[in-house]
Structures are given as structure tokens and as C-alpha cells.
C-alpha positions as CSV (number, residue, x, y, z in Angstrom):
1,X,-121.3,125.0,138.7
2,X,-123.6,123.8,141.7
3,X,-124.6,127.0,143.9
4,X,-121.8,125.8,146.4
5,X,-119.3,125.7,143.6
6,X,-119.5,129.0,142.6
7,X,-119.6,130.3,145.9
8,X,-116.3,129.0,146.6
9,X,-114.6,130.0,143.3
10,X,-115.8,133.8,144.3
11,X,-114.7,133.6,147.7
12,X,-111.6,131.7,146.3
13,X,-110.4,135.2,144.9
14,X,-110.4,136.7,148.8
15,X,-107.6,134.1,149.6
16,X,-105.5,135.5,147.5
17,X,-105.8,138.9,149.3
18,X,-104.9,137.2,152.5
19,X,-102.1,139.1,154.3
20,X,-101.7,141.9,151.9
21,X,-104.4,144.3,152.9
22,X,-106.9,143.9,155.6
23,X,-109.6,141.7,155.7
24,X,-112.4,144.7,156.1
25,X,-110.8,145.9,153.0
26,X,-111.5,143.1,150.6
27,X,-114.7,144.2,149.9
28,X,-113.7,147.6,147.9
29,X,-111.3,145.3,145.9
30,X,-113.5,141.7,144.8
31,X,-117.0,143.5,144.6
32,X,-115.5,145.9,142.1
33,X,-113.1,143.4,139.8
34,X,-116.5,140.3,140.2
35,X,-118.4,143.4,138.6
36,X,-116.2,144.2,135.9
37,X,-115.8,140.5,135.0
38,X,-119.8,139.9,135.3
39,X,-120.6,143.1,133.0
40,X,-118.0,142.0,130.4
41,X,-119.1,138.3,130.2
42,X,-122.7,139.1,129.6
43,X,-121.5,141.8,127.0
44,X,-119.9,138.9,125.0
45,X,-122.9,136.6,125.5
46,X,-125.0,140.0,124.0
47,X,-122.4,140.2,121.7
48,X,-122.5,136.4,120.0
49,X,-126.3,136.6,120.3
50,X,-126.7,139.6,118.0
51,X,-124.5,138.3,115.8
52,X,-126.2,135.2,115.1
53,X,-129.5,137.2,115.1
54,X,-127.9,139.7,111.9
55,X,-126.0,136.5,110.1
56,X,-122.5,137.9,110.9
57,X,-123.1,141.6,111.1
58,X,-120.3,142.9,113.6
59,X,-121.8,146.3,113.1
60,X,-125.0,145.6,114.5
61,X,-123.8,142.9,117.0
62,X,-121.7,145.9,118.4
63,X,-124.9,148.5,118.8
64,X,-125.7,149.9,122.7
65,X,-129.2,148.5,122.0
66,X,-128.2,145.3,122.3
67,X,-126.5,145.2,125.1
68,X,-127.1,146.1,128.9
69,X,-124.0,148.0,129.3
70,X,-121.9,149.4,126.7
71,X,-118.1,148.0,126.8
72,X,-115.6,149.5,125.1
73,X,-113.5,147.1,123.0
74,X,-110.1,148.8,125.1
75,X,-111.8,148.8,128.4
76,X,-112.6,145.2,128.4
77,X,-111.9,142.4,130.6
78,X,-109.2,140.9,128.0
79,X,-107.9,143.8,127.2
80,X,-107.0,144.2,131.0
81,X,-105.6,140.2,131.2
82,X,-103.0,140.9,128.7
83,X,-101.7,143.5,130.6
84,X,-98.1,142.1,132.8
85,X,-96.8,146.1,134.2
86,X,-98.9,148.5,136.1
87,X,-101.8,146.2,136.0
88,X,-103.3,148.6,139.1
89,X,-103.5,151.7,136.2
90,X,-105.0,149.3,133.6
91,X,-107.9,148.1,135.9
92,X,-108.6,151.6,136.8
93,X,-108.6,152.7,133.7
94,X,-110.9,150.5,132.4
95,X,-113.7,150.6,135.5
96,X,-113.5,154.7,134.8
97,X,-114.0,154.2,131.2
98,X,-116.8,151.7,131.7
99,X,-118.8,154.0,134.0
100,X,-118.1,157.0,131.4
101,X,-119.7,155.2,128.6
102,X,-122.5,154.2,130.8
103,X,-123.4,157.4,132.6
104,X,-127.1,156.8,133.6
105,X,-126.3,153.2,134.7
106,X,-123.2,152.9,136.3
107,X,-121.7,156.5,137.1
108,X,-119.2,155.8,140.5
109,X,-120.2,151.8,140.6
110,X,-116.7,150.6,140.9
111,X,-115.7,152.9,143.8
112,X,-112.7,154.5,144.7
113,X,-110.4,151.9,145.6
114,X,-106.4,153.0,144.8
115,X,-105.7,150.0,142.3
116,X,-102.5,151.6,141.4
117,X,-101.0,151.3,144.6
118,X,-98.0,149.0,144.9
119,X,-97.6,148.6,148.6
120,X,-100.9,147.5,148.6
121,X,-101.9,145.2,145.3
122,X,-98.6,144.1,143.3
123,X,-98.9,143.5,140.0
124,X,-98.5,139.9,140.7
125,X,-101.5,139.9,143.5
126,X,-104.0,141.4,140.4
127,X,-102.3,139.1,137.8
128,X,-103.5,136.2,140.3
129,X,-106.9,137.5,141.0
130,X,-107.7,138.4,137.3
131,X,-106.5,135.0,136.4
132,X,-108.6,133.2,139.3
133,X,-111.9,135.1,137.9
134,X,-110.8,133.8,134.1
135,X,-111.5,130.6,134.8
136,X,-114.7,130.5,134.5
137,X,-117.3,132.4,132.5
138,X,-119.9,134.8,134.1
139,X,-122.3,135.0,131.2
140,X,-126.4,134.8,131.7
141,X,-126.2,131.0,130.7
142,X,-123.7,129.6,133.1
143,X,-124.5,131.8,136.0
144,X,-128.4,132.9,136.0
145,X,-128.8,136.3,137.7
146,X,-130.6,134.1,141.0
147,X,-127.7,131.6,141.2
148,X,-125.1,134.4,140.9
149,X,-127.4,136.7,143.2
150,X,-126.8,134.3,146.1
151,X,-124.1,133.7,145.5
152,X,-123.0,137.6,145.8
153,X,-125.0,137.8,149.3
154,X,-123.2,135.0,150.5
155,X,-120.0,137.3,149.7
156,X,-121.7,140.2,151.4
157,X,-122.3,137.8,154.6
158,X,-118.6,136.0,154.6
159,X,-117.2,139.9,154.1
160,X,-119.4,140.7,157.3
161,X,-118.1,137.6,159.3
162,X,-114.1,139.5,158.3
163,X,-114.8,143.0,159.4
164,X,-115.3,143.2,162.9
165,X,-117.2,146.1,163.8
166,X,-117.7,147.7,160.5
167,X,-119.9,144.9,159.6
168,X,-123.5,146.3,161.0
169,X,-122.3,149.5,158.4
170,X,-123.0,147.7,155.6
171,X,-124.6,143.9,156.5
172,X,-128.5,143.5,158.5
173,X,-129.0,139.7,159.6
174,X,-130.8,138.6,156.4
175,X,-133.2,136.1,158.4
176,X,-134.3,139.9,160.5
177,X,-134.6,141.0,157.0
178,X,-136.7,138.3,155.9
179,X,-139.2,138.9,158.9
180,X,-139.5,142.7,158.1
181,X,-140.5,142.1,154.5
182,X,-142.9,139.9,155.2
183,X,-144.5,142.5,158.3
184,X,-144.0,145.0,155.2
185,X,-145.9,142.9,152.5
186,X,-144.6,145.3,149.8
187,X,-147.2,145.1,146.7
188,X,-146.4,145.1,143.1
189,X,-146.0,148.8,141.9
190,X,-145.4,150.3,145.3
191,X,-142.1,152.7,146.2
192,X,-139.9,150.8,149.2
193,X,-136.9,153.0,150.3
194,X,-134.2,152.6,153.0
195,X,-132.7,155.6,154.2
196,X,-129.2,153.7,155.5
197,X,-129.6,151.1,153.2
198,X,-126.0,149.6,153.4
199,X,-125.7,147.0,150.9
200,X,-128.8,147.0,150.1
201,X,-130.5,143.8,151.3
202,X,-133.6,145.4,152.6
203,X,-134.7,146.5,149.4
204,X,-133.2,143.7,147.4
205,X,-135.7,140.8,149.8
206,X,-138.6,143.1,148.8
207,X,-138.3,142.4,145.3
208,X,-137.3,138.7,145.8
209,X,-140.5,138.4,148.7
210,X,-142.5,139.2,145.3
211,X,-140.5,137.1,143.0
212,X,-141.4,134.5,145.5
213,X,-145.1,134.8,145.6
214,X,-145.1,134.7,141.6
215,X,-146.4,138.4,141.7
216,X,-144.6,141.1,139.4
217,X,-141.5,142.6,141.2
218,X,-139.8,144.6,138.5
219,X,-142.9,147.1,138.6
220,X,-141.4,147.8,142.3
221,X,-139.8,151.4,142.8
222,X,-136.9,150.8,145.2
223,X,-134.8,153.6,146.4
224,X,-131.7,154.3,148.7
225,X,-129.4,156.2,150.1
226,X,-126.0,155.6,151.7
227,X,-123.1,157.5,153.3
228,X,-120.3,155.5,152.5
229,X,-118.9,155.4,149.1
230,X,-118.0,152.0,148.4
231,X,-121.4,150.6,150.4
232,X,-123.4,152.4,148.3
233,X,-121.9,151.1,145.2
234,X,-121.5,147.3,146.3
235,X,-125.6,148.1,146.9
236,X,-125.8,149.2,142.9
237,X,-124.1,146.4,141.9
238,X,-125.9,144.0,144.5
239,X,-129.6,144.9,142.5
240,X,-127.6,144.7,139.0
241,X,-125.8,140.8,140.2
242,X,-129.6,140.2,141.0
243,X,-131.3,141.1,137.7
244,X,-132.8,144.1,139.2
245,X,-132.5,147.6,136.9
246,X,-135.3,149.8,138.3
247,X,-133.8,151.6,141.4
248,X,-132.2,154.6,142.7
249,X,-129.3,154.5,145.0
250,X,-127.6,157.7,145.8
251,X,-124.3,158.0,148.2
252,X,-124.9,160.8,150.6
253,X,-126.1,161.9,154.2
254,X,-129.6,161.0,154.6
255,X,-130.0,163.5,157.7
256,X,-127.6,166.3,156.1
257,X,-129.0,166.5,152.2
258,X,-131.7,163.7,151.7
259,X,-131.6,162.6,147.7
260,X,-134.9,161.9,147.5
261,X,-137.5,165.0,147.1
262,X,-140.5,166.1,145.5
263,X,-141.5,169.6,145.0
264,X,-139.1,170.8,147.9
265,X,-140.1,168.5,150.4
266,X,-139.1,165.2,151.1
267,X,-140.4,162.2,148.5
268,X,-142.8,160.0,150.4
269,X,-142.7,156.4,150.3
270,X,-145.4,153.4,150.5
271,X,-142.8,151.4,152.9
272,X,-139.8,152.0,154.4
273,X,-137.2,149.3,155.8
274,X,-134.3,150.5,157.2
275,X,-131.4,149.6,159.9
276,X,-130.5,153.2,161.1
277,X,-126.7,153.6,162.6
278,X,-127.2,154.0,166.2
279,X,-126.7,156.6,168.5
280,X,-123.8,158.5,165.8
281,X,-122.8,161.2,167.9
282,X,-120.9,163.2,164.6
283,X,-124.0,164.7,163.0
284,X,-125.1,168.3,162.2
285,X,-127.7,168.5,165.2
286,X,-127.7,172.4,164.7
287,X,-128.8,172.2,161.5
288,X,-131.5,170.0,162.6
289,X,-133.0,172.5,164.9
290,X,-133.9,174.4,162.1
291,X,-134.6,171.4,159.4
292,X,-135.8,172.9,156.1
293,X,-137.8,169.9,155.8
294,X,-139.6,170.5,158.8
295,X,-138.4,166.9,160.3
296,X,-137.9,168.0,163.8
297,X,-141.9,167.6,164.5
298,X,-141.3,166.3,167.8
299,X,-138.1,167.8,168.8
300,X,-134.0,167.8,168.1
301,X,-132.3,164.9,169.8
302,X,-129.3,164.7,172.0
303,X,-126.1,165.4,170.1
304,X,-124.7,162.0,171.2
305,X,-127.8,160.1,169.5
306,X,-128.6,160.8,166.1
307,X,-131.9,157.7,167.0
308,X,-134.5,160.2,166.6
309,X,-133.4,162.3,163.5
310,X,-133.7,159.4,161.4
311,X,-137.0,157.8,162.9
312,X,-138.7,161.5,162.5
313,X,-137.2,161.5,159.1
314,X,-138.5,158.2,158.5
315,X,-141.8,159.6,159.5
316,X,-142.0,162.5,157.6
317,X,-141.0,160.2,154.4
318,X,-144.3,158.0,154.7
319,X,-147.1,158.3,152.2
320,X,-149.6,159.9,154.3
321,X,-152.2,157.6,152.5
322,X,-150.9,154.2,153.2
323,X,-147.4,154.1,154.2
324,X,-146.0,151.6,156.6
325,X,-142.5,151.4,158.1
326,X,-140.2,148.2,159.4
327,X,-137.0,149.4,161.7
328,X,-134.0,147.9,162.9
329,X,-133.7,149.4,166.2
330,X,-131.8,148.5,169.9
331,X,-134.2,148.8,172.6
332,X,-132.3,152.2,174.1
333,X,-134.9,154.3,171.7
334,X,-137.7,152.8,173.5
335,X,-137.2,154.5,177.1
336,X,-134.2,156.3,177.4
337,X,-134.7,159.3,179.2
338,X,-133.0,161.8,177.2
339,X,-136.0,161.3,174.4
340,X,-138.4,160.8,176.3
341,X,-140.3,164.1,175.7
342,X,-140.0,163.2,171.9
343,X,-141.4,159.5,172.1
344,X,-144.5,160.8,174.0
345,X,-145.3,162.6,171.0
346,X,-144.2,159.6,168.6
347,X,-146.7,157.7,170.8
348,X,-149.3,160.5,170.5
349,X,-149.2,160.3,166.6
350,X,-150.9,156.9,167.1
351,X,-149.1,155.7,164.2
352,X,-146.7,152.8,165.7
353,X,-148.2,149.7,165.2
354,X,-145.9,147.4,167.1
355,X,-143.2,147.2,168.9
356,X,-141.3,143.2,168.2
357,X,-139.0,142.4,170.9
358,X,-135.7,139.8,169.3
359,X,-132.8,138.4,171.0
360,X,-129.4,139.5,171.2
361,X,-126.6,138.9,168.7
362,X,-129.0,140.1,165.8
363,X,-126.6,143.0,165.3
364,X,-123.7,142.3,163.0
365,X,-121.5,141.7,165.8
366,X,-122.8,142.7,169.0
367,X,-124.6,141.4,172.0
368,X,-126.9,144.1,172.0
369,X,-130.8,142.8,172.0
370,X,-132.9,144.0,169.0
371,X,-136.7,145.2,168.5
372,X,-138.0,146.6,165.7
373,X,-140.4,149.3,165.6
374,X,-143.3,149.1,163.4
375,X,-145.7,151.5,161.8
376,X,-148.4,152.2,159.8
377,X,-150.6,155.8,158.5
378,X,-153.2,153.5,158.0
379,X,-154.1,151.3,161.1
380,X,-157.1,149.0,160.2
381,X,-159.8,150.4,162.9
382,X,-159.3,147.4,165.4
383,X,-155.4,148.8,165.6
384,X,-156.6,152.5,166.4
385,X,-155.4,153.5,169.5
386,X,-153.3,150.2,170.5
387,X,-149.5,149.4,170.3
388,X,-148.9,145.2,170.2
389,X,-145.7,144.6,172.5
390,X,-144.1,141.0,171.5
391,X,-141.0,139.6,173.5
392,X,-139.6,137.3,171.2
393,X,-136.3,137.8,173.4
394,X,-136.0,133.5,173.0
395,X,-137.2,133.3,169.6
396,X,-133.5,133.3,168.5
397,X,-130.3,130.5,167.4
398,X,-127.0,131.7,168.9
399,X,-124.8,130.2,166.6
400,X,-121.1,131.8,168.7
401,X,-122.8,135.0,168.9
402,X,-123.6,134.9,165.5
403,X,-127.6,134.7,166.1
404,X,-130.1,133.9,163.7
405,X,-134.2,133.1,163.3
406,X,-135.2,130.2,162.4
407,X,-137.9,129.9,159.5
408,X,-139.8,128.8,162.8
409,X,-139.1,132.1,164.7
410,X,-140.1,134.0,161.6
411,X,-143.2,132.4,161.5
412,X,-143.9,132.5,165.1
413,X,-143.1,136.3,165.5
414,X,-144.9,137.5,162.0
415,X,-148.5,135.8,163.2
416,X,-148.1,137.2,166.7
417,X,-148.1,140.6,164.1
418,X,-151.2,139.6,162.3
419,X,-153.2,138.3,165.2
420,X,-152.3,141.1,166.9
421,X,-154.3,139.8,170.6
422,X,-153.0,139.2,173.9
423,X,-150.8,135.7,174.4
424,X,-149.9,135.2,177.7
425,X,-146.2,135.4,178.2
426,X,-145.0,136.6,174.8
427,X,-147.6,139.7,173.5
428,X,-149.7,142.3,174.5
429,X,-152.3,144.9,173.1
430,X,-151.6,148.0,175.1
431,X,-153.8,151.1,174.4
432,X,-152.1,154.6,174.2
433,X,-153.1,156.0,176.9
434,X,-151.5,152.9,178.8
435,X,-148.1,153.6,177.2
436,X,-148.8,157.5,178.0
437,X,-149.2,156.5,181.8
438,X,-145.8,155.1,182.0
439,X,-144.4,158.5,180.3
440,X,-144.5,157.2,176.8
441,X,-142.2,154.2,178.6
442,X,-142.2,151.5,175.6
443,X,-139.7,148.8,177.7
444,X,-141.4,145.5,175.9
445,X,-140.4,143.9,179.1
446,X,-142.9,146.3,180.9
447,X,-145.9,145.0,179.1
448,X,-144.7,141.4,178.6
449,X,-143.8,139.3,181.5
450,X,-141.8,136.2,180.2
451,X,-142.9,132.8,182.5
452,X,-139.8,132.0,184.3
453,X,-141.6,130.2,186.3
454,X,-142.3,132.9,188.7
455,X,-145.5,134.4,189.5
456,X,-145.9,137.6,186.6
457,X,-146.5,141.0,187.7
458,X,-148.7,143.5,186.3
459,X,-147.1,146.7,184.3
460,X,-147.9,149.2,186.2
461,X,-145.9,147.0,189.4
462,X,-143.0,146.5,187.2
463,X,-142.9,150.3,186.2
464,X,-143.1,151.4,189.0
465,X,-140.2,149.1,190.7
466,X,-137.8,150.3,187.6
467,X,-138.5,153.8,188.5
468,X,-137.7,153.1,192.4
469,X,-134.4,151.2,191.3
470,X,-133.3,154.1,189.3
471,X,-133.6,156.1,191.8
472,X,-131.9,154.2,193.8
473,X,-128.8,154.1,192.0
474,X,-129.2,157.7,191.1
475,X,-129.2,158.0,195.0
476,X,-126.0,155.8,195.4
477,X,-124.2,157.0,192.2
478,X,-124.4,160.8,194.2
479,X,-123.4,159.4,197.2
480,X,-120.1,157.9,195.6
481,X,-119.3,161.2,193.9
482,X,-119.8,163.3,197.2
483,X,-117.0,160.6,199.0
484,X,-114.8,161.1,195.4
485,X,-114.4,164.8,196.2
């Protein structure tokens, strides 16, 4: 199959779902029954190989060595076709007993989606989508882990496109993604982690930004953690569809009990890529006050915005050495008032590197304008003491509010990064005590003027002009209430 071909025989298995449950559903149904028919096509493949290899010896052909993952002969994917009754029961069944047998590897990977339930899956709907996957094999030589890799993001992304809102839980824009990787520049043997990391795309692009350059990706320690269930697992099998075994992806609440720690403190990471949820207001903020990992160095944010628990977390996770961070981020964190106290001091650290202004749309299904924040322990001594500001605001494809970069943006926006120098109209070097002036204000839109053809003001004009029209409205919003009464 042509990488189109197989991309529409795996999304060919969603059609059949169509009407029956709803479409943000489909993801805790395919992911988990693509996976089962993946693991036990390869397991055949492993299977016939050993066999040849011993002339016949079914003993040794059937050995754990040999294969990946261990399938039991009754939990297998034939086993489960020549099932007609209570097919629901049969597929469960068999998912548990895989993840049993493989208890290191796969513990919780196929979810907990209620296969036995009638009203929801008939037997008829699962004896259509087990026979739809049967038609083709899934083995190592008809589907290479890269072909069936892209083929599993471009399920991720047509998923994404069918869930409305829920999208941006478990789906970044994968062209953002590819711009933070290369900012990142993870090297061969160095730990990446993603606090929110969804499905996992983040940390998957490191390894294929590696694969890419022809350097050694498998020596790269990746590492995740996600709230919800079935995210968390379509992120497991996401690494596995792409040939990747060394990681650790734990389900759980990064802010409540973080998975990852050394010695009693949290584990610290060469670089960290994440797209935090934002401004969750259900979050234990009381809890945070007090945070036994010390993470509230600058303060305990509102209860309505969880923003600056996970970028303190994020900074307290960074290898004090030479650890870098890429976030997702709306440009709220960047001068709302309510934080403000706490991005002085996030300023003061002198550890943000640069702050990369995108266009709207970026966000799984919202208008709202992106930026991401960088960061870095180790600024090279001509960064000391400076924040770059780049408004790429128009650096961005619209395609009916589905926005994109193109590989030109990308390029465009990553050596405005490295140059790191003043370009009229789309980026300035600001020092920190600038920023600090303007109350630790970090508004891109402050320090870069975009040429409208208008004359340009200078940032200290335009700061002061937003503080006189917020006062302003402030005045008039009073004023209104008073006449309310």
C-alpha cells in the first residue's frame, strides 16, 4: 500500500463507527483494536521468522525472546475473528490478557473503553470493524514502523479535526511542533519530557528531528505524563506504532502527584516541550501553597488559572546545567495582571530566552493567537540579560481556521531565534531591565511594532497608552455599574 492507501484503509474503520457513538469517541475504540491488530501481526511475522531460523522448531519459534510482545495463542487477533456472540467480551478479554502477559510494556495500553456494551458497539458494528482491519496485514514488511507511524498521526490529526473542543487535550498543531524541536535541538542521549504531553507528538518529533539529521535517536530518554486515561495510552502506543521502545509515559496529574522524581525531588530534564492546558480553573491551588516540591518559587496563582503552576513546575524540572524549555502558551500569561507579581520574578530569573509571537488558529480549534515561551539555564553570554521578542503574528496559513506554518514560516521564525538581533518590524532584543520597567509587561506587541504602514511608536509610548486605556475602561466599566444599581 502507497502511504495514502493505508491512510485510508485506517481511517476506513472510523466510517463504520459513524452514527453509533460520537465522533470524539472514536479515538478510545480504533486506536485500541489498530493496536491489537498491529501487535499480533508483527507477533506472526516474529513467529514465521524464528521458525525458519530453528528448521521447524515451534518451541523455540514460540519463546518471549523472540518476539516484542508476548501473545497468547487464546488472546490473539484470530482467536477474536472467530468469535459471532458477545464479540464486546472477547475483545476485552483479549486486550486485558495481552497487557497481563506484558506487564513492563504494555500495562493499561488499550484503555478503558466498555467494549461489552450493546447500545453502543453491536456485535455486528465489531464483526465489521475486525473484518475491515483483516484485510490487510500489519506485519514489519508490509507496513514499516515510518509508513505506519504517519500514517497513525494522520489518525491522531483527522480524530482532532472530529472532536470539537476536546481536540487541543490531546492534538498540538504538528507544524508548531516542528518549530519547537528544532528551537529545542534535542541531542542524542539527552532526557526530553512533556508534562501535558497528550498524544504525545512533542516527544515523538524529537526523536524523528534526530532520525532526520542521521544522528542516533533511540539513545534519547523521553518521558511523559498525562491526565487523561485514554490520551495517555494512545501516546504509548503512538511511540510503539513509531518504532520507539525507550520511554516513560505515566497517566496522572502533573501538578497534583508528578511521576517523575529523583531522590524526593522532582527529576530534571535536559529539554522540556510541552502545550500546558490553559487557565484550568479545577486544580488543588491549596495544595500548591504549600508544594512539597518547593514549585511555588515565585508565588501560587489565581484559582481560575492553573498558567503559572505548570510553567514554575516546568522550571523547577530543568537541569540546572543545561536545560532548555519550548512552551505552547496564549499570550494572556504574558501581561495579565493577576500574575503579574509572579512574572516579574520569572523575568528576574533571567532565564527566558525568547518570547515567539504566532498567529491565531494555532490552537486546536480556537482563534486564540499563540506565542511560545522559551528558555534556557544556560544563555550563551551575548543572551545574558536580554529577552528576543518576535511577532510572527503573519507568519501563518489560515486554512478555515485551521492555521498552519509553512516550512517557510518555520524557517523564517527559527533564524529570527538564532540571530537573535533587532529586525525592524518583526523582532527585538529587550534587556531586563527594559521588560522590568514596564512591570515585567511581556505584550510582544509592546516591543514589536508591525509596519502597517503607519509611523511606529516606541515601547515605552505604546505602554504607556495601554495603561491610559485601561484605565479608561476601568473608569467607564465603574461608571456603568454605579447607573446599574
Amino acid at each position: 500500500m502507497t502511504q495514502q492507501e493505508l491512510e485510508k484503509y485506517l481511517w476506513g474503520a472510523a466510517t463504520a463507527l459513524r452514527g453509533t457513538i460520537d465522533a470524539g469517541d472514536y479515538k478510545q475504540y480504533i486506536f485500541p483494536l489498530l493496536f491489537f491488530k498491529r501487535i499480533c501481526d508483527v507477533y506472526d511475522e516474529e513467529f514465521e521468522h524464528a521458525l525458519k531460523e530453528s528448521d521447524g522448531d515451534v518451541e523455540y519459534a514460540a519463546f518471549a525472546e523472540n518476539h516484542h510482545f508476548v501473545v497468547p495463542e487464546h488472546a490473539h487477533w484470530n482467536k477474536v475473528r472467530e468469535t459471532t456472540t458477545n464479540v464486546g467480551v472477547a475483545l476485552q478479554n483479549a486486550m486485558r490478557t495481552i497487557e497481563k502477559a506484558n506487564p513492563d510494556t504494555l500495562y493499561g495500553i488499550f484503555g478503558d473503553a466498555n467494549w461489552s456494551n450493546k447500545n453502543r458497539l453491536s456485535d455486528e458494528t465489531l464483526l465489521n470493524l475486525i473484518e475491515h482491519y483483516s484485510q490487510h496485514k500489519l506485519n514489519l514488511q508490509n507496513v514499516p514502523d515510518d509508513k505506519l507511524g504517519n500514517a497513525y498521526e494522520y489518525l491522531i490529526k483527522e480524530f482532532a479535526d472530529d472532536s470539537g473542543h476536546t481536540a487541543a487535550e490531546f492534538y498540538t498543531n504538528r507544524t508548531v511542533v516542528k518549530l519547537m524541536t528544532k528551537i529545542m535541538n534535542p541531542q542524542p542521549g539527552e532526557s526530553v519530557y512533556d508534562p501535558t504531553c497528550g498524544s504525545g507528538g512533542l516527544l515523538l518529533n524529537c526523536a524523528l528531528h534526530l532520525k532526520e539529521e542521521g544522528k542516533e535517536y533511540r539513545t534519547l530518554k523521553l518521558y511523559g505524563q498525562e491526565i487523561n486515561l485514554i490520551t495517555s495510552a494512545i501516546a504509548r502506543m503512538n511511540m510503539f506504532m513509531h518504532g520507539i521502545e525507550e520511554f516513560s509515559i505515566v497517566r496522572g496529574d502533573t501538578l497534583a502527584q508528578p511521576a517523575f522524581l529523583e531522590h524526593d525531588e522532582l527529576k530534571q530534564f535536559n529539554v522540556i516541550l510541552a502545550n500546558p492546558p490553559y487557565s484550568i480553573k479545577a486544580w488543588d491551588r491549596k495544595s500548591f501553597e504549600n508544594d512539597p516540591y518547593g514549585r511555588n518559587l515565585w508565588g501560587t496563582p489565581p484559582q481560575g488559572c492553573a498558567d503559572y503552576a505548570f510553567q514554575q513546575h516546568i522550571h523547577k524540572s530543568l537541569d540546572e546545567a543545561n536545560g532548555r524549555y519550548a512552551i505552547l502558551w496564549p499570550h494572556g500569561i504574558l501581561f495579565r495582571d493577576a500574575e503579574a507579581a509572579m512574572r516579574r520574578k520569572m523575568v528576574e530569573s533571567d532565564q527566558i530566552e525568547a518570547v515567539i509571537g504566532l498567529g491565531p488558529n494555532l490552537f486546536y480549534n480556537s482563534p486564540m493567537e499563540a506565542m511560545i515561551l522559551v528558555g534556557n539555564n544556560n544563555k550563551s553570554e551575548d543572551r545574558k540579560g536580554k529577552i528576543l521578542f518576535i511577532n510572527g503574528n503573519k507568519d501563518v496559513i489560515d486554512n478555515k481556521g485551521f492555521a498552519y506554518l509553512s516550512d517557510e514560516h518555520i524557517s523564517k521564525l527559527f533564524n529570527a531565534y538564532q540571530e537573535f538581533k533587532d529586525i525592524p518590524h518583526y523582532s527585538k532584543v529587550a534587556t531586563i531591565e527594559d521588560v522590568l520597567n514596564f512591570d515585567g509587561n511581556m505584550n510582544v506587541n509592546f516591543y514589536v511594532k508591525q509596519n502597517n504602514g503607519q509611523s511606529t511608536e516606541s515601547v515605552a509610548n505604546s505602554y504607556n497608552k495601554w495603561i491610559e486605556q485601561s484605565k479608561v475602561l476601568k473608569k467607564s466599566m465603574n461608571n456603568l455599574l454605579e447607573v446599574l444599581k
